[in-house]
N, C-alpha and C positions, 0 to 999 in steps of 0.2 A: 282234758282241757289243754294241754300240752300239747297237741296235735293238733287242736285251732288253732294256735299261735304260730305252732311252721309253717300250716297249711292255709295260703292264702284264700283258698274256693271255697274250703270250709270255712274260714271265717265268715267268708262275705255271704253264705248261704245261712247263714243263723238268724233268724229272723229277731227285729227287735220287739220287745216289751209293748202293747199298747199303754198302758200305766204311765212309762219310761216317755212317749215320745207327747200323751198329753203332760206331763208334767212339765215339760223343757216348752212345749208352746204355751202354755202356765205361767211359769216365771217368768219368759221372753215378755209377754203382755205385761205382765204385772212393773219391769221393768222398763217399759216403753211408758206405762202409765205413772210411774212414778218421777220419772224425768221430763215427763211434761208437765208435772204440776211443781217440780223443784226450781229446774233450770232457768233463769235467766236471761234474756238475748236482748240485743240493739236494733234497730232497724238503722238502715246506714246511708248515705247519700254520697256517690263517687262523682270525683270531679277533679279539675287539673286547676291549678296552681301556677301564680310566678316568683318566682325569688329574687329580689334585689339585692343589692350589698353596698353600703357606705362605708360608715365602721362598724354597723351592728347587722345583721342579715334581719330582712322583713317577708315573711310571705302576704303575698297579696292574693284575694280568691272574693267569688262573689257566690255566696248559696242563697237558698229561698227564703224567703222571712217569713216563712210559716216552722223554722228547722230551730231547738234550742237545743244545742248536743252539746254531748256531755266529754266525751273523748275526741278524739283526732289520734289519724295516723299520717304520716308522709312517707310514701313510699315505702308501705308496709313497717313502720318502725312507729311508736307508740310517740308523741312530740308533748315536749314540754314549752309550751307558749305564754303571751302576756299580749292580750286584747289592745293593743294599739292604738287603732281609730275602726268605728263599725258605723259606717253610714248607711243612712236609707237609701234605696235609687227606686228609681221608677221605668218598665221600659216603655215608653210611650205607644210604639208602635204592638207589642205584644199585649199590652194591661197587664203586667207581670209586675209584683215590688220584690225586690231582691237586697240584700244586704253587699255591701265592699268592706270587706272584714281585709285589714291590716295585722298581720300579729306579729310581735317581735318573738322571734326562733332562736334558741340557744344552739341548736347544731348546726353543724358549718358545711355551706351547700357554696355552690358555684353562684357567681353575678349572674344573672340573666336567665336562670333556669328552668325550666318548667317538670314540675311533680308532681304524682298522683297524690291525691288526697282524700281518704274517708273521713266522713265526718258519722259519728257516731249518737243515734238518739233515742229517746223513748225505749227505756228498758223496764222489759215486763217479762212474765213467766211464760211459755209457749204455750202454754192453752189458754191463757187470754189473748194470743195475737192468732191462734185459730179459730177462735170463737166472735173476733174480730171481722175475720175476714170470711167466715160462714152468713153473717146476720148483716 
């Protein structure tokens, strides 16, 4: 045994276990199956952003009014917000109705800025969003 371990050619020539290598694609499945019926996920909607400033900072952003999410990030950071004003709009020219969601931001960004923004929604276990998107 001790001469497999110096010898690197004997090692690599030791053939493995068939037992050994269905057992590890075994639990690899069993573990792929199990996190897809545990795990969680968002689907998410990316879009850009402006940031005003008076005395309070406000992002201004317009998403689709079909979106009722649940998180927000800005620029990759998790945001703590308070819904300001959320108006309906219309785009005439597309038939699109969109929301102008105003929110007052407690982090402190530059006047005038523009930032990335996920918007965070519909959270389900992964194999009802495969099973979704199979049927």
């Amino acid at each position: 045994m001790v001469n497999l371990l110096d010898n690197k050619e004997a090692f690599l020539a030791v053939k493995p276990k068939f037992k050994m290598i269905v057992f590890i694609i075994i639990s690899l499945l069993f573990l792929i199956l199990l996190l897809t019926f545990k795990i969680k996920t968002y689907d998410n909607y990316q879009t850009k952003g402006y940031i005003t400033c008076d005395n309070s900072c406000h992002l201004v952003v317009a998403i689709p009014s079909n979106i009722k999410f649940q998180k927000i990030k800005v620029n990759n950071k998790n945001l703590k917000y308070r819904i300001n004003k959320k108006e309906l709009k219309i785009d005439e020219k597309n038939l699109v109705s969109y929301f102008e969601l105003v929110l007052d931001i407690n982090d402190t960004y530059k006047d005038k800025e523009i930032v990335d923004i996920n918007f965070y929604y519909n959270k389900q276990r992964i194999i009802t969003k495969i099973k979704e998107r199979m049927f």
